[in-house]
C-alpha positions in Angstrom: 60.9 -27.6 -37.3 59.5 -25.0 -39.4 56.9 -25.5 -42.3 58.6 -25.6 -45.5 56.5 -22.8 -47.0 57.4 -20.4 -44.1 61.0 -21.4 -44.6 61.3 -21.1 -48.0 59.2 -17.3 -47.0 62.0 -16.3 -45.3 64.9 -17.5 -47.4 63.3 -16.0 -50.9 62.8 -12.3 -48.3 66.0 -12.5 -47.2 67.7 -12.9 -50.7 65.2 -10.4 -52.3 66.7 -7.6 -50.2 70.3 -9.0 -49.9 71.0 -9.0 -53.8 68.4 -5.4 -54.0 71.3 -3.9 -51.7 74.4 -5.8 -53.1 73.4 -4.7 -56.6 72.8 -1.0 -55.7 76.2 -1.1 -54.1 74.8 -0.3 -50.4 75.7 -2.2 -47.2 74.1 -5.5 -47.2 70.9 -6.4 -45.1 72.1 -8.4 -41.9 71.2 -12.1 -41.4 70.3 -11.2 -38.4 67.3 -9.4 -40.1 65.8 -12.9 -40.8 64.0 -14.1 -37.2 66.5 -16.3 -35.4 64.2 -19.0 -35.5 63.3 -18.9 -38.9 66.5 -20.3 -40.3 69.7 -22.6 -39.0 72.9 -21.7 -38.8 73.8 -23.8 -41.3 71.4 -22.8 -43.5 72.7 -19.3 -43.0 76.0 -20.4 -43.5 74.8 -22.7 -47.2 72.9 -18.9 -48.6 76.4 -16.9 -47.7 78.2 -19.1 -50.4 75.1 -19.2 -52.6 74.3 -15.2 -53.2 74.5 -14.2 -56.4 77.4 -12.0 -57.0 78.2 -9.9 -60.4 79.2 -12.6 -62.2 76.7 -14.7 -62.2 74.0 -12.2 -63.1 72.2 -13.2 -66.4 73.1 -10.5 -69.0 70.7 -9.0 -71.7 70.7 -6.2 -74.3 67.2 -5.1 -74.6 65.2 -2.9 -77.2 65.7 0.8 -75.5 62.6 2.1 -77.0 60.2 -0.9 -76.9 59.0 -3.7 -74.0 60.5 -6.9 -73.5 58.5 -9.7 -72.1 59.9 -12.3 -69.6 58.7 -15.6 -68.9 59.0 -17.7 -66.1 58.4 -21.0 -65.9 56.4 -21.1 -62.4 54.0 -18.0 -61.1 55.6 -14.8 -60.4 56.0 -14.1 -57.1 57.6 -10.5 -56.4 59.4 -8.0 -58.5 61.6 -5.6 -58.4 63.4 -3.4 -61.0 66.5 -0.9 -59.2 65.5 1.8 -60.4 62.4 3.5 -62.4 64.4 3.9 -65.7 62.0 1.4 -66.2 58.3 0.5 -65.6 57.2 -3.4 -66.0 53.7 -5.0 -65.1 52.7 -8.7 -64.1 50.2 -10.5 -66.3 47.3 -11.8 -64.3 46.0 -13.7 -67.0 48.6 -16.1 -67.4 49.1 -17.0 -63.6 51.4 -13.9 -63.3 54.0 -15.9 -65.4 54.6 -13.1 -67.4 56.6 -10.2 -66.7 56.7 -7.2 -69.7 59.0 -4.2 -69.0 59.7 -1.4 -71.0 62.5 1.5 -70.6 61.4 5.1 -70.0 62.8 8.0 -71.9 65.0 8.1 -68.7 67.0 4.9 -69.6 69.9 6.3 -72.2 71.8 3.7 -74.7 73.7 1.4 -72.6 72.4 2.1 -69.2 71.2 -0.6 -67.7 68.5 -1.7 -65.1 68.4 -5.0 -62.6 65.5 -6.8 -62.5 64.9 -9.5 -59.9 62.3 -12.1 -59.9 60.8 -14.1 -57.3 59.1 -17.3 -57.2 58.1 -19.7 -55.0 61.3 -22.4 -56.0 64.3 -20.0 -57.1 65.1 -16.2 -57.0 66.4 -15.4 -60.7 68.2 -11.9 -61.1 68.8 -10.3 -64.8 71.0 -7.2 -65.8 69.2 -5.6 -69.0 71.2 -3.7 -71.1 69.4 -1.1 -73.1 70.4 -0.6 -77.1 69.4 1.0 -79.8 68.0 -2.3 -81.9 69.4 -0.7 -85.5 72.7 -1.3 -84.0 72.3 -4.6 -82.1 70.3 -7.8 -81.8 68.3 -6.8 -78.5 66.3 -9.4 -77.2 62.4 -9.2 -77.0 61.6 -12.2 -75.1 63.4 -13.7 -72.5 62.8 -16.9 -71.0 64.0 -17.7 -67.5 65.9 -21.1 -67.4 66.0 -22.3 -63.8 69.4 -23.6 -64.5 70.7 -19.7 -64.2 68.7 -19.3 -61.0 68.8 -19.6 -57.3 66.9 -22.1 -56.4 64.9 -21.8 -52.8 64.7 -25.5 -52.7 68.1 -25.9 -51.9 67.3 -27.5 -48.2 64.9 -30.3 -50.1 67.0 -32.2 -52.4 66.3 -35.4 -53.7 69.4 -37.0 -52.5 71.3 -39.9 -54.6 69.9 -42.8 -52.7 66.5 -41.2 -52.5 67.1 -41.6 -56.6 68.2 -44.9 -56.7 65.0 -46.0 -54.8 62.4 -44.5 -56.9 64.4 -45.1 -60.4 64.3 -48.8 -59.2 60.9 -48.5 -58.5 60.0 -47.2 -62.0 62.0 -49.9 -63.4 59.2 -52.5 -62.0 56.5 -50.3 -63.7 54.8 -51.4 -67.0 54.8 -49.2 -70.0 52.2 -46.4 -69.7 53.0 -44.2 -73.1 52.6 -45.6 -76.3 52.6 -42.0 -78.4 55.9 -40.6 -77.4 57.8 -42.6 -80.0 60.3 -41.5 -82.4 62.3 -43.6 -85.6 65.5 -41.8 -87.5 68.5 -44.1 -89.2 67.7 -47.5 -88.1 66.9 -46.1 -84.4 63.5 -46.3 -82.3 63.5 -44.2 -79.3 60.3 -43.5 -76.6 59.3 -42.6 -73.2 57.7 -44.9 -71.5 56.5 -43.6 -68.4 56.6 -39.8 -67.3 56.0 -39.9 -63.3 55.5 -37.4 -60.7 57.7 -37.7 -57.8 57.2 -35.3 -55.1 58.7 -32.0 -56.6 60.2 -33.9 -59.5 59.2 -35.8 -62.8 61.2 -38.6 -63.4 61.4 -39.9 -67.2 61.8 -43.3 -68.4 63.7 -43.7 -71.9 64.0 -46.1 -74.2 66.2 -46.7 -77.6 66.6 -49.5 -80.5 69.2 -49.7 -82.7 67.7 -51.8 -85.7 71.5 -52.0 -87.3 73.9 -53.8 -86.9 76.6 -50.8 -86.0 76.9 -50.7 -82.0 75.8 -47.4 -80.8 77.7 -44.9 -78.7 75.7 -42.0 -77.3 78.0 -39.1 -77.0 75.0 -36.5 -75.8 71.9 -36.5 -73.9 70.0 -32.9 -74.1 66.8 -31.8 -72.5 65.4 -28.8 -74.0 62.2 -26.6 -73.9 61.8 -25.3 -77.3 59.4 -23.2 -79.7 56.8 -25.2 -81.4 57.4 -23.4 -84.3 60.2 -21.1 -85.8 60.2 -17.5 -84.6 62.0 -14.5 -84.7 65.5 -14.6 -84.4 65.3 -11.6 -81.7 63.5 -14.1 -79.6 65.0 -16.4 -76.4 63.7 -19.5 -78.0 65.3 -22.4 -76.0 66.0 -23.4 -72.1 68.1 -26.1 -71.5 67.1 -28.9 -68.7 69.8 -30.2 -66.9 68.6 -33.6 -64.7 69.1 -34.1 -61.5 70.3 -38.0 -61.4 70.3 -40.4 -64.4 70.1 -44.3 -63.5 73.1 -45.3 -65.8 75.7 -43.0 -66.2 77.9 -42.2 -69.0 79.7 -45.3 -69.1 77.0 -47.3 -69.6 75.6 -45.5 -72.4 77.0 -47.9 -75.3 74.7 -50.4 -76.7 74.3 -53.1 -79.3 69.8 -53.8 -80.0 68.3 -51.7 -76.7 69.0 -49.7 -73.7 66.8 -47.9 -71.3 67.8 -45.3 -68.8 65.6 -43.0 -66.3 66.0 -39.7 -65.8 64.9 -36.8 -63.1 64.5 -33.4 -62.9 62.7 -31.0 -60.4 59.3 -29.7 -61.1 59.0 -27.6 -64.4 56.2 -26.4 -66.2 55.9 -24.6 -69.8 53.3 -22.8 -72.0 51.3 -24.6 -74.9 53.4 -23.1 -77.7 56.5 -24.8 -76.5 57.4 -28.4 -76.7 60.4 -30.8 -73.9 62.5 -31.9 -76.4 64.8 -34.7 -76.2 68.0 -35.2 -78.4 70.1 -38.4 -78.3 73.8 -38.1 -80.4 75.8 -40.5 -81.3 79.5 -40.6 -81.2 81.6 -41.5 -84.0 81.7 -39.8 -87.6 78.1 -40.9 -88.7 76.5 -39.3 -85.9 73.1 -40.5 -86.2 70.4 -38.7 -83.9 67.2 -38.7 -83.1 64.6 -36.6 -81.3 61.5 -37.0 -78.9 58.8 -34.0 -78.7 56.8 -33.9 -75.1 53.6 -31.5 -75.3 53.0 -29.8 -72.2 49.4 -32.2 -72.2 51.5 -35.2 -71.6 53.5 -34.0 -68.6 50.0 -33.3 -67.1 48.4 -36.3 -67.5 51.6 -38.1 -65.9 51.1 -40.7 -62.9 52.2 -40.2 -59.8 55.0 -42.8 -58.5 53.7 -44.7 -55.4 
């Protein structure tokens, strides 16, 4: 058995150079390119059906004449842009979690350049579009969301069971969060407990309904979101999908008080953003209320032992 950092070495080289080929239209670099021993044949097997392909390249028009800046939500590992249309630079200062690129006189209205990033948990690949921003929306800031991503965790899920046990585990846990608290329309909702688990923080939520109208949650959403408003040429929000939830959707009616736990892998964000959560009801009244995470509080979260 490999260590997983060498593993996950391999896997994120061997993608980098796959989808540089694939997207140039060139003959595809060889598995066998990867040492024999570095990777099963399984595993060989799981990336062939996982490669990105054309259509599930992330899509952006982008100012032609000034420089977009990407951010990604874990330190940048490798770039590469296909072709030099375009010049970009990494941003030391912020833990090289900040990409800016900018076309070159080159790069003509509507060409486009491929840029792919590399981390140390997912390989995210983006097609930007250059347009003339009198004539379009382009987009200034992009934000990667790991959900549009390959992610070079793949062999190290947290499986189901594995799930069950620690959201069980949680369940035993007192109350450790007393400020992440919300009220809207006869509702109370909180976090309890934020815990680190491995390479994943589990969250522990709570709601009350204070009326006497049953309530029917039709929607869960996890979201990272701007602080404050900004410009509408910005990529403003990333939605978090979890991994697992304790109860699902069937169980998600309630009379006084309900409580459900929820995981996601490891994810980090900048200061000026906030993890939102958004609870809807069903039915015509559709009350809803919301729950604003700083950054801060994910770091001062307990680990779950």
């Amino acid at each position: 058995m490999i260590p997983r950092m060498d593993k996950l070495l391999a896997i994120s080289v061997f993608i980098f150079f796959f989808l540089s080929d694939a997207i140039a239209q060139a003959p595809a670099v060889s598995l066998e390119t990867i040492k024999e021993d570095s990777m099963s044949v399984t595993e060989r097997a799981f990336l062939r059906q996982k490669i990105f392909d054309n259509n599930n390249i992330t899509r952006f028009d982008i100012p032609i004449s000034a420089t977009t800046t990407i951010i990604s939500p874990d330190p940048i590992v490798l770039v590469d842009i296909s072709s030099d249309k375009a010049q970009g630079e990494l941003s030391p200062s912020t833990d090289n979690r900040i990409f800016r690129i900018k076309p070159t006189a080159a790069l003509l209205e509507n060409d486009f350049v491929v840029v792919t990033v590399v981390t140390k948990k997912y390989v995210s690949v983006m097609k930007l579009i250059a347009k003339n921003t009198q004539a379009v929306q382009a987009v200034y800031t992009i934000a990667i969301n790991p959900n549009d991503t390959y992610r070079l965790d793949e062999f190290n899920n947290l499986t189901s069971g594995d799930f069950q046990k620690l959201a069980l585990f949680a369940l035993t846990k007192k109350r450790g969060i007393h400020d992440i608290k919300s009220k809207s329309n006869g509702l109370q909702a909180w976090v309890g407990n934020i815990f680190i688990a491995g390479d994943h923080i589990l969250v522990d939520l709570s709601l009350k309904n204070k009326s006497n109208l049953p309530y029917d949650i039709e929607s869960i959403r996890f979201r990272i979101i701007d602080k404050y408003t900004v410009s509408e040429h910005i990529s403003q929000e990333i939605e978090m999908l979890p991994e697992y939830a304790l109860y699902d959707k069937d169980n998600w009616q309630f009379t006084r008080q309900w409580r459900n736990l929820f995981i996601f892998p490891n994810f980090t964000y900048p200061d000026n953003k906030i993890f939102q959560i958004e609870v809807q009801e069903k039915q015509i009244s559709g009350r809803k209320i919301l729950i604003n995470i700083d950054y801060t509080q994910i770091l001062h979260s307990g680990m779950l032992q």
